[in-house]
Structure formats: structure tokens, C-alpha cells
C-alpha positions as CSV (number, residue, x, y, z in Angstrom):
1,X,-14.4,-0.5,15.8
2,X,-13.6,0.6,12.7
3,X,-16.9,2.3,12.2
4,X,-16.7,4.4,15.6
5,X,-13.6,5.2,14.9
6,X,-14.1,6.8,11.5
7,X,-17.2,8.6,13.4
8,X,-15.2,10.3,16.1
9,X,-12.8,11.9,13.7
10,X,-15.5,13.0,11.4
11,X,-17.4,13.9,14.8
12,X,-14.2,16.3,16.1
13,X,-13.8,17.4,12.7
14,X,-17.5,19.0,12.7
15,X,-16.5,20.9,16.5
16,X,-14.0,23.1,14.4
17,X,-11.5,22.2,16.3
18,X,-9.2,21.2,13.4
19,X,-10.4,24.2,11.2
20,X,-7.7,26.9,12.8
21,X,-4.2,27.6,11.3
22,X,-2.5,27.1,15.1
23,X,-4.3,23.7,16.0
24,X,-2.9,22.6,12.0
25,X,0.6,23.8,13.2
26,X,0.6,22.0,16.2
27,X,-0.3,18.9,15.0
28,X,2.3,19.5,12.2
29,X,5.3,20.4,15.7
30,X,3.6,17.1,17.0
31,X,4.7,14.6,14.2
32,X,7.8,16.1,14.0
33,X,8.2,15.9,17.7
34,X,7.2,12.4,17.8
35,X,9.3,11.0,14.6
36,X,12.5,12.4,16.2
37,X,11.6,10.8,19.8
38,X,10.9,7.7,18.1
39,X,13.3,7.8,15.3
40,X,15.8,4.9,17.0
41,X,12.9,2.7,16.9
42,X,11.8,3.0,13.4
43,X,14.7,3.2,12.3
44,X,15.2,-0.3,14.0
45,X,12.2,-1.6,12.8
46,X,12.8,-0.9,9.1
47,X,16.4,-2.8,9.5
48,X,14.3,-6.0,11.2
49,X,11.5,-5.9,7.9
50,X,14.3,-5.2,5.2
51,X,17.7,-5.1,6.3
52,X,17.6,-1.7,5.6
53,X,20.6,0.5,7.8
54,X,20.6,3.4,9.3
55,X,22.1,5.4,7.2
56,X,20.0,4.5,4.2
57,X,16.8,4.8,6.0
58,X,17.3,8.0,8.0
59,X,17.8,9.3,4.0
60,X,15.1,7.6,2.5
61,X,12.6,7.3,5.1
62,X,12.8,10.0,7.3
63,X,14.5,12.9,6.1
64,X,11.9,14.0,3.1
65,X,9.4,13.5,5.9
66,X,10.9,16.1,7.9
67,X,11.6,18.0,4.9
68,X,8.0,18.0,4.2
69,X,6.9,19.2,7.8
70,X,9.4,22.0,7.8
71,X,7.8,23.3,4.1
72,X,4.4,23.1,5.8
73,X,5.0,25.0,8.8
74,X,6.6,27.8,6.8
75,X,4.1,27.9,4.2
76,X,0.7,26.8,5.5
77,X,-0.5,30.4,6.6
78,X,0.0,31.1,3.0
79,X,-1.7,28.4,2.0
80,X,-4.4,28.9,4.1
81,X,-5.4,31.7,3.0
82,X,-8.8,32.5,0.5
83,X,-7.8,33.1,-3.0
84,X,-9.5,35.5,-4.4
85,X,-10.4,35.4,-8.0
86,X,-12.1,37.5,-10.5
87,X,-15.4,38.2,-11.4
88,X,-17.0,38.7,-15.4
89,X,-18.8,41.5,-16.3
90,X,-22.1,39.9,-15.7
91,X,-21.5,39.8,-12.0
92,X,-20.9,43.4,-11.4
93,X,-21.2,44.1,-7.4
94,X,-19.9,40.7,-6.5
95,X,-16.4,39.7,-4.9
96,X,-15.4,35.4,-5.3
97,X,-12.9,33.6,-4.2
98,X,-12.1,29.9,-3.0
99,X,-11.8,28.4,0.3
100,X,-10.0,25.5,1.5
101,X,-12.3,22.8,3.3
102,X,-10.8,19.8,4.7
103,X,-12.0,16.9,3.9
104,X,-13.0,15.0,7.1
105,X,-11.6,11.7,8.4
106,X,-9.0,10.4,5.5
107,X,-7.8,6.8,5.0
108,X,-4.0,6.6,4.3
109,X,-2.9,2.8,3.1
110,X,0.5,2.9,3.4
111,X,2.8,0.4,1.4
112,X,6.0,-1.8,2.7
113,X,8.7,-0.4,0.1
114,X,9.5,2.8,2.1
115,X,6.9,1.9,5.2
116,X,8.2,4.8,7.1
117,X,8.1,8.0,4.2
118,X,5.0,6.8,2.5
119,X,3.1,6.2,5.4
120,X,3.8,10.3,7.5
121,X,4.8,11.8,3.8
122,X,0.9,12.1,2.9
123,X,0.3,12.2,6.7
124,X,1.7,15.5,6.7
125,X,-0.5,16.6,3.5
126,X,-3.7,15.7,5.3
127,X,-2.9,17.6,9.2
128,X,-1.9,20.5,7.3
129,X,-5.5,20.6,5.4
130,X,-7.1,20.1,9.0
131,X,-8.2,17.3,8.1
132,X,-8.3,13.8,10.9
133,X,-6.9,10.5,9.9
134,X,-6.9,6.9,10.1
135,X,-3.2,4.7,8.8
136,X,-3.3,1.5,7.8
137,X,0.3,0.4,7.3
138,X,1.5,-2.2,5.7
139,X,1.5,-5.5,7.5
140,X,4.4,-7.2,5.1
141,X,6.4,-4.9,7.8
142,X,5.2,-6.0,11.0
143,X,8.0,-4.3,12.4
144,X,7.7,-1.0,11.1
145,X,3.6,-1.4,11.4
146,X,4.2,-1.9,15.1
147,X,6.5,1.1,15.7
148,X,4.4,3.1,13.8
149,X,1.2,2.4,15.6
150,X,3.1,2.6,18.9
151,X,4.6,5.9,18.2
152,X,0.9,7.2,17.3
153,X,-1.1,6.0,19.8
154,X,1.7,7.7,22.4
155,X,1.4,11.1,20.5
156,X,-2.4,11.8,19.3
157,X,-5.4,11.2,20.1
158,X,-7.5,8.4,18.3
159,X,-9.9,11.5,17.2
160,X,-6.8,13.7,15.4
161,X,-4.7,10.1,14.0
162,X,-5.1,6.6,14.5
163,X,-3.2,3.2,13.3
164,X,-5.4,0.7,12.0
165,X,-2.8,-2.5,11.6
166,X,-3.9,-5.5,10.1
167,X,-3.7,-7.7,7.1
168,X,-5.4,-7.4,3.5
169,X,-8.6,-8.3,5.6
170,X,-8.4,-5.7,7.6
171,X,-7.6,-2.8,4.6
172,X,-10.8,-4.5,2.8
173,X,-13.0,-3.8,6.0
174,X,-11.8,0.1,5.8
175,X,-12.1,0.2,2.6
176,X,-16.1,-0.5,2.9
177,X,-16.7,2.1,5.3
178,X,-17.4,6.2,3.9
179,X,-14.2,8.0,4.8
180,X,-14.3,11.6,3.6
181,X,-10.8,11.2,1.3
182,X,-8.9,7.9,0.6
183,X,-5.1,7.8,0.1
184,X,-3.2,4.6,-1.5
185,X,0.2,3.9,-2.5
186,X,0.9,0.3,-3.5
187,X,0.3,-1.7,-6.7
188,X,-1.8,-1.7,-9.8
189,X,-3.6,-4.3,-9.1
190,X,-5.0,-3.1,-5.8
191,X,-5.4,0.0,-6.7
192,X,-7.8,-1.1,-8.9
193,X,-9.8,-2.6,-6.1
194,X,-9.3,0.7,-3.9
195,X,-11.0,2.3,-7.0
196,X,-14.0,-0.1,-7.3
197,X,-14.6,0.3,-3.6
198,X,-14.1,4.4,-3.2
199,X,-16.6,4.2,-6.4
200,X,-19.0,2.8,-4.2
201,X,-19.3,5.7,-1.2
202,X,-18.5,8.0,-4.3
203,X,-14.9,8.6,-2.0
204,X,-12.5,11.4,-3.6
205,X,-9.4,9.6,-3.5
206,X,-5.5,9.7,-4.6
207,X,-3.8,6.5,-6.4
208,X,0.2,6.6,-6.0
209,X,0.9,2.9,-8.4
210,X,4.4,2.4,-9.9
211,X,4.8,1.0,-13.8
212,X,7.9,0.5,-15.6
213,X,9.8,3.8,-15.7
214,X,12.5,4.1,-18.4
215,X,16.0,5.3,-18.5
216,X,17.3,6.7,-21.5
217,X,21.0,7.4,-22.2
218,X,21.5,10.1,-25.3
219,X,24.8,9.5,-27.3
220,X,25.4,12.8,-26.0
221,X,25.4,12.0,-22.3
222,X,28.1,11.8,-19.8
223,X,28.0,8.3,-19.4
224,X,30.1,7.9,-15.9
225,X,27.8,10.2,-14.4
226,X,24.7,8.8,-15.8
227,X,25.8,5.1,-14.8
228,X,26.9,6.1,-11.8
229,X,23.1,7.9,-11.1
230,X,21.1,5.0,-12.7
231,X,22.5,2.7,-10.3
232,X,21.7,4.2,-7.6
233,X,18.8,4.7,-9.1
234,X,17.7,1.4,-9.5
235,X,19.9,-0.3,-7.2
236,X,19.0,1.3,-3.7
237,X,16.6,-0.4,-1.4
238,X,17.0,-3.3,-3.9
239,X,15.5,-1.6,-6.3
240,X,12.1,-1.6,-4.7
241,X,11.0,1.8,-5.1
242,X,8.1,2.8,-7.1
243,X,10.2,5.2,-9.2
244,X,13.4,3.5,-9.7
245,X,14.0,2.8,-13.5
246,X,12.8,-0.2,-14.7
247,X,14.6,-0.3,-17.9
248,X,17.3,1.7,-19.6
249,X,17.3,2.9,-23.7
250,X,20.9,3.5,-24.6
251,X,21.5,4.9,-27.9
252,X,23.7,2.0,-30.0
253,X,26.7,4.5,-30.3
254,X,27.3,5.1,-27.0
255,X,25.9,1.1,-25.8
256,X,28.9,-1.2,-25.2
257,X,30.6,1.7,-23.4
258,X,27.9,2.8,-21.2
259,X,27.3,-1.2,-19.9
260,X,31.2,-1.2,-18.7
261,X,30.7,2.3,-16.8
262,X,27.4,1.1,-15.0
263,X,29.0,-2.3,-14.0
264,X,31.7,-0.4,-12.4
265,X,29.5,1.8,-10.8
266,X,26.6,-0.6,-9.5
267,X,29.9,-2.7,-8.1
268,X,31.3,0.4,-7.0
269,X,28.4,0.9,-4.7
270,X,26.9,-1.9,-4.1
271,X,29.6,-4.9,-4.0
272,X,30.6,-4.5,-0.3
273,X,26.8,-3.7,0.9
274,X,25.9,-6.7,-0.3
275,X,29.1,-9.0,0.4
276,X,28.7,-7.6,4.5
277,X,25.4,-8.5,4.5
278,X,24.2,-4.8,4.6
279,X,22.0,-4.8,1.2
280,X,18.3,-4.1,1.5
281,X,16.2,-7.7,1.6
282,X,13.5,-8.3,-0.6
283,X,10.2,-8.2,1.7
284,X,9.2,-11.6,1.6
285,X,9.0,-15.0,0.1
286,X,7.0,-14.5,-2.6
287,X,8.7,-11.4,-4.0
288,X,11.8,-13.2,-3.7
289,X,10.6,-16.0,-6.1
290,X,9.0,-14.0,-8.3
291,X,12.2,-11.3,-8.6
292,X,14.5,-13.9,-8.6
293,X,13.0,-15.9,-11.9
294,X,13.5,-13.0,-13.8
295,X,17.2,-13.9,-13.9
296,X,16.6,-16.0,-16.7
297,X,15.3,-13.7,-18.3
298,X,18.5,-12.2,-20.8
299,X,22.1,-12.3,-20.2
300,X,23.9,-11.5,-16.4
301,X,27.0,-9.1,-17.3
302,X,26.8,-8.2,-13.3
303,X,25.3,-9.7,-10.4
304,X,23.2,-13.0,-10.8
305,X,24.3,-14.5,-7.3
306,X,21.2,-14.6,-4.8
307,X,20.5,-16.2,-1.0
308,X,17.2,-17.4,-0.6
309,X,17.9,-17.5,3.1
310,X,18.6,-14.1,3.5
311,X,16.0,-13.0,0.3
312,X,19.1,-11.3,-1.0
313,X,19.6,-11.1,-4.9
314,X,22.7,-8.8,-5.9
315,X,22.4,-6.0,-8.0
316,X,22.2,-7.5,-11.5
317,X,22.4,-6.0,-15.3
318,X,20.4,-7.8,-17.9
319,X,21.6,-7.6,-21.8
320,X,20.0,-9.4,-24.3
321,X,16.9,-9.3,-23.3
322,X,13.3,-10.0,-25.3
323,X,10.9,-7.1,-25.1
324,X,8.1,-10.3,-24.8
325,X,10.3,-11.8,-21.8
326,X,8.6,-12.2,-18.5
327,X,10.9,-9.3,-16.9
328,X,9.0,-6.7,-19.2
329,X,5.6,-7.3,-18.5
330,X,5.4,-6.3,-15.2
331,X,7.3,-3.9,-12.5
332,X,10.2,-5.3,-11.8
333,X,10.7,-3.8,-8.1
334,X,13.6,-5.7,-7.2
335,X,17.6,-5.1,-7.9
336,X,17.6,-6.4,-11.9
337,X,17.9,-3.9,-14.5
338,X,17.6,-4.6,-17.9
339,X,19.3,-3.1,-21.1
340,X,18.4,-2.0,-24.6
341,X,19.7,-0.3,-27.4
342,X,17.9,2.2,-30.1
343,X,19.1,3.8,-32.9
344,X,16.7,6.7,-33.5
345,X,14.4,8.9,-30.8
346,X,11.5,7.6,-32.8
347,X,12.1,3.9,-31.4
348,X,12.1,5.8,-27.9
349,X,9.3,7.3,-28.2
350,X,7.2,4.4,-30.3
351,X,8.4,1.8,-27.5
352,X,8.0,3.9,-24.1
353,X,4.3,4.9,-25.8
354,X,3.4,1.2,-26.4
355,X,3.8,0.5,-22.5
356,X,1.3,2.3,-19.6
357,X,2.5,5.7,-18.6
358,X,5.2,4.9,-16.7
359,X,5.5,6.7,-12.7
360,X,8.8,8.4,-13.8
361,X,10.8,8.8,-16.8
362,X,14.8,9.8,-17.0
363,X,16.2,10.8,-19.6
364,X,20.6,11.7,-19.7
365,X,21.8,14.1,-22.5
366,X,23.7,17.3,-22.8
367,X,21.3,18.5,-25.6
368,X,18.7,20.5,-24.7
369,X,16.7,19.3,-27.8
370,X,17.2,15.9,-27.1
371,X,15.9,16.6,-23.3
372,X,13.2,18.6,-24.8
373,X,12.3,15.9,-27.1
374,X,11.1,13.1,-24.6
375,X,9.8,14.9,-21.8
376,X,7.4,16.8,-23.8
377,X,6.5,14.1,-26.0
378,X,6.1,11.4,-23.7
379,X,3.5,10.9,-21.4
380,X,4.9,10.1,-17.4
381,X,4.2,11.3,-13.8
382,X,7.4,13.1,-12.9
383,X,11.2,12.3,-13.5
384,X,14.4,14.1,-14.2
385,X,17.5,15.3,-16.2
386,X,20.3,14.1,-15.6
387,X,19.3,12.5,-12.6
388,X,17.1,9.5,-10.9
389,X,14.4,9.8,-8.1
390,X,15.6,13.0,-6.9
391,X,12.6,15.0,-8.4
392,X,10.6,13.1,-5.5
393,X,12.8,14.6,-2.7
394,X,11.4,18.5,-3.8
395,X,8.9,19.3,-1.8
396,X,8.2,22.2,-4.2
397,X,7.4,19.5,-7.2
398,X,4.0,18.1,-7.3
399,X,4.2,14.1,-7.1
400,X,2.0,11.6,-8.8
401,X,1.3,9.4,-11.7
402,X,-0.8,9.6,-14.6
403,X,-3.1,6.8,-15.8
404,X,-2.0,3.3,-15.2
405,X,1.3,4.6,-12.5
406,X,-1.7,6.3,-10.7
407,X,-4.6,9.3,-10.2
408,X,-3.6,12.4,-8.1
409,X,-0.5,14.2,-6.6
410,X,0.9,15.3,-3.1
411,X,4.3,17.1,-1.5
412,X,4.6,20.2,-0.3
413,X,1.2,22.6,-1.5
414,X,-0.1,19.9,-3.5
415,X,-0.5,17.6,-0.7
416,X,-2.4,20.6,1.2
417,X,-4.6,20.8,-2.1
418,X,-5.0,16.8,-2.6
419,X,-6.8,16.5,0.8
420,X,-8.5,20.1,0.4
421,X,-11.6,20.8,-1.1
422,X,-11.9,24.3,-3.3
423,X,-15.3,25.5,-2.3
424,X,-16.1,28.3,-4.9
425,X,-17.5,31.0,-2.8
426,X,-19.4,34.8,-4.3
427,X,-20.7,37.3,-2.3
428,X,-23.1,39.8,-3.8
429,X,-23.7,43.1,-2.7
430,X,-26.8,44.5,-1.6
431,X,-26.5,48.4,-2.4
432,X,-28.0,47.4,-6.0
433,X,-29.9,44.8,-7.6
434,X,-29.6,44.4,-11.7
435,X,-33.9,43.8,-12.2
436,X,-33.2,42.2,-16.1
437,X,-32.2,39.0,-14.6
438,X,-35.8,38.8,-13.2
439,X,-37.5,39.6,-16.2
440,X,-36.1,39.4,-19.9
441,X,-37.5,41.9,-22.2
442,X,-36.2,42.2,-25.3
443,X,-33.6,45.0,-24.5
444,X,-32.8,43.3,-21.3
445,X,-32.2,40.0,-23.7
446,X,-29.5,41.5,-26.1
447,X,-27.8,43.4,-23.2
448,X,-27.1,39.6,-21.8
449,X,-26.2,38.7,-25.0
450,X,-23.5,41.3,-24.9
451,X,-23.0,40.6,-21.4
452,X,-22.2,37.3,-22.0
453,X,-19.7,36.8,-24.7
């Protein structure tokens, strides 16, 4: 199935019929079309798989998307358009310039954090490149994987986009067939194996991973802002979001006063959430137990208090904590944040180094110097000022990781170039012909010479 599938798309792709800027644009009008007709059923859906409401989701979920489609349709004629480029003196006559090929029939794994965004986000990259598709969402959402695929199959034909739903089985059996692009967003560890299998067919492919993304608060920040942003930060959609900070540097000065302003601010927005029962779940059983044994991993000053029935755990703040304990060797993705304290920017920049690139990296200060300091000198996907995960929202930004947090960027016209290929083009003329490229004389040799310096 999966094989005749992936053959029909790349079959429709070689018509043409995705190739034009209008059929792109319709199918771009189509997604939108179909996300707001079947937005009361997501939106459902993603409360059933996480306890996620309304409100929450329709931000998180589905308003970047439509953000994204809206960019597209205003800029894709742009986009679409052959860049020319210039020529060197040794190709006198010619004119070059690059075209944008889609690829064929992509593969988009989709994960179960934000099942809705991360699934039409890159969905939107690859339509606007012309390009067909095949989603495999995530099945620890069996809701949102069923709305998904339902909402599809009642929009496009199989041959344009098709849902694939199915377990870790089922992503291994797509994985082993020769799609044209693949696109993954999900964990390290399997996006190693989406690596090792795309290196088989020799698949161009995009990694979107995660890593431990660090907050740091200068002495010269303005602490109620920057706990107030850090906690939502971290603290929305229980803090399982790929760029949420992980861990927060607070410079000794500024420490004990900056731990008080967070707890009031995490409590501030996230108390009653969680006391109504209107906090975001963790997604299953497993997560739960392994999220939840990182409590005893430093000192609770807020939070701590946890449901296994409902797989709530409060938004928690960790002091005291060991740089060797379990809660710092892996992504946390789950609502406990950790706290440190340095004295100088070297210990920033030595620790934050020792660890993978992290996805994102935030850094609060009123000095531009300081701000300066860390975001050129430290290695990291994308991140802010001042700010946490809003960088992600721009559709103008390019987003992706670097290294271990992933391969690859997409939104906005990187998405349109991710699931593009540049093919190099030259046209020569035929009024004249340079014969010394034929036949190299000794003149003709240090005219090249010159020619090509």
C-alpha cells in the first residue's frame, strides 16, 4: 500500500501538474479551507490526547499554521521565480540562474507534542514547493492522528496528500521505501534511525530534535519580566515543547530574587489551570514516570504535587540541583525547571558548550554586550532576547537546529527552499564560440590563466 501510494504521487508529480504557481496556490487555499472547516474537531481531539483547551491550542497549534499559509500565498510568486545570478569572466556570452525543483513525493513524521502545528507547519513548506506528500502522524495522539487523517482524506486526493496512521511499525515500513525528501520532528534517538534509513536510498532529508535549551538571566535583566516569560516559556503545554528552556543560568547577584519572581509568576499562571483540571497532560504512561522521577532530583521551592491518574505533574522549580543528576542528562520535556547560578559569563559559556547544541538558547539582559556575548559565542538553532519561543512564531525567521537539536530549517521561504532543489542552470549563446577551450596553445593557456584568477 505503502509502495503504490508513494508511486502515484511521484507518478502525478512527473504529469506537471504540481509544477504551476496556481495549482501550488490552490492547494495552499485548500489546507487553509480545510483546517478552518475542521478546526472544532481538532481542536477536540488535541483536548482528548492532552487535555489541551481551546484556547491554548487554537494559539499554539493552529494559528502559526495559518500564519504560515497566509506568508506563502503572498510571497510564493516571488519565490517562485528563477534567480538569476552572475557569470565570471570566463563565461562571457552566457546568462545562469537557479531554478526551483520540487522534490517529489515527501515523507512528513509528525510528532505528538504539538500534533496539530508540526504536522500542516512543514505541510505547508512542501505544497508551496509543488511538491506531493505522505503524513505519518503521531499515533501517541490517536485522537489528533484520526482527525487529521479524516480531515485529509475529505480534502485531497491521495495523489496531492495522504495520512499514513500507524504505530512505530508502520513509520519503519515508510521509512524503507525511496521518498524523494524526508521530514522528522521528534527525538534524538529516532532521529538517528530516520538518518541511518534516509542514508540508505541516499534521501535528502530535514531533522527538527530538541536538546536542553538554556535560560540565562544577566544581573542586568528585568527580572519580573524575564520570570514572568520563562514560565511561560517552560511551563505551557507542560513544558513539552521542543524549545522550551530546559534550564535557567541566573547570575548569583540577581539569584535569590529572581527564584521568588518566577514562583510568583509560574503560580500566577499556572495555579488555577492546574487546580481546575485545565493543565496540559503528559502524553502517556511512560513519560509520566519518567518526568515525574526527576522530582527527586534537587530541591521543590514550587510545585512537586502530581496525579498519576490524570498524568498531571504541576509546574515545578528545582534548586539545588547536581549538574551529574538524572534531570540533566536528558530533555526534560515535561513541566520541571531547574535552576543554577554563575558568577562570570565564562562559566556560561564553558557549561552551555560542554552540553550538545541546544534547539534554542535565551538569554535576558538590558546590555547589549552581554546579549552580544552569548548569542554570538554560543553555538544553538534559534532563540531570543528578552523572550522565550516566540522566535518560532515568525514566519520570516528560518527554524531548525544545529548538530545534536537537528539538521535543516523550515517557515516561511525556508520551508519553500527545504523541500526545493536549486538546480544550477547556464545558457550559452550561439552568436560566438571562444575556439581556445578546444585547443590550448600556449597563448590560448596564459590567457586562461588570466581568465581564471
Amino acid at each position: 500500500m505503502v509502495d503504490s501510494l508513494r508511486v502515484a504521487q511521484q507518478d502525478y508529480l512527473f504529469s506537471g501538474a504540481t509544477k504551476p504557481l496556481s495549482f501550488r496556490k490552490q492547494q495552499l487555499e485548500r489546507l487553509r479551507t480545510m483546517l478552518k472547516r475542521h478546526e472544532g474537531e481538532l481542536l477536540k481531539a488535541v483536548k482528548k490526547d492532552l487535555n489541551k483547551q481551546e484556547e491554548e491550542a487554537f494559539l499554539m497549534e493552529l494559528g502559526s499554521v495559518y500564519q504560515e499559509i497566509t506568508h506563502a500565498l503572498d510571497s510564493l510568486e516571488n519565490w517562485m521565480r528563477p534567480m538569476k545570478v552572475k557569470n565570471p569572466p570566463s563565461h562571457a556570452g552566457s546568462k545562469s540562474w537557479v531554478h526551483h525543483e520540487p522534490y517529489g513525493s515527501v515523507l512528513i513524521i509528525a510528532p505528538w507534542n504539538y500534533p496539530i502545528q508540526l504536522t500542516f507547519s512543514p505541510l505547508v513548506g512542501a505544497l508551496a514547493a509543488g511538491n506531493c506528500a505522505v503524513i505519518k502522524p503521531s499515533e501517541l495522539t490517536p485522537h489528533t492522528s484520526s482527525a487529521i487523517a479524516a480531515a485529509v482524506r475529505a480534502t485531497f486526493a491521495k495523489e496531492v496528500v495522504a495520512v499514513v496512521e500507524g504505530d512505530a511499525k508502520t513509520a519503519e515500513a515508510l521509512l524503507e521505501e525511496p521518498f524523494d525528501y524526508i521530514f522528522f520532528t521528534g527525538s534524538v534517538a529516532v532521529g538517528k534511525k530516520v538518518m541511518e534509513k534516509a542514508a540508505k536510498h541516499l534521501t535528502p532529508h530535514t531533522l527538527e530534535l530538541g536538546g536542553k535549551s538554556p535560560a540565562i538571566v544577566d544581573k542586568s535583566a528585568k527580572l519580573e519580566l524575564a520570570a514572568k516569560r520563562i514560565a511561560w516559556g517552560k511551563f505551557t503545554n507542560a513544558g513539552q515543547t521542543c524549545i522550551a528552556p530546559d534550564y535557567v543560568l541566573v547570575h548569583e547577584a540577581v539569584y535569590h530574587e529572581f527564584v521568588e519572581k518566577l514562583r510568583d509568576q509560574a503560580h500566577e499562571l499556572f495555579a488555577e489551570k492546574t487546580k481546575k483540571g485545565k493543565y496540559t497532560q503528559i502524553v502517556n504512561d511512560r513519560h509520566y514516570k519518567r518526568v515525574k522521577n526527576f522530582l527527586n532530583d534537587g530541591e521543590v521551592v514550587l510545585g512537586g504535587q502530581f496525579s498519576p491518574e490524570d498524568r498531571l505533574i504541576a509546574p515545578t522549580i528545582l534548586t539545588n540541583v547536581s549538574w551529574e543528576a538524572p534531570v540533566m542528562q536528558e530533555e526534560i520535556f515535561g513541566p520541571i525547571l531547574p535552576i543554577f547560578t554563575y558568577k562570570e559569563a565564562s562559566e556560561v559559556l564553558a557549561r552551555v558548550r560542554s552540553l550538545p547544541n541546544p534547539l534554542a538558547l535565551y538569554v535576558f539582559s538590558e546590555d547589549e554586550r552581554v546579549q552580544q556575548l552569548f548569542t554570538e559565542q554560543l553555538s544553538f538553532g534559534g532563540g531570543c532576547i528578552n523572550d522565550t519561543l516566540m522566535h518560532v512564531a515568525n514566519p520570516h525567521l528560518p527554524f531548525g537546529g544545529k548538530g545534536a537539536s537537528g539538521t535543516g530549517a523550515y517557515h516561511g521561504y525556508e520551508s519553500f527552499r527545504t523541500f526545493s532543489h536549486q538546480k544550477g542552470l547556464l545558457k550559452q549563446t550561439t552568436k560566438f564560440d571562444f575556439p581556445i577551450r578546444y585547443s590550448l596553445g600556449t597563448l590560448s593557456y596564459k590567457l586562461i590563466r588570466k581568465l581564471f584568477k
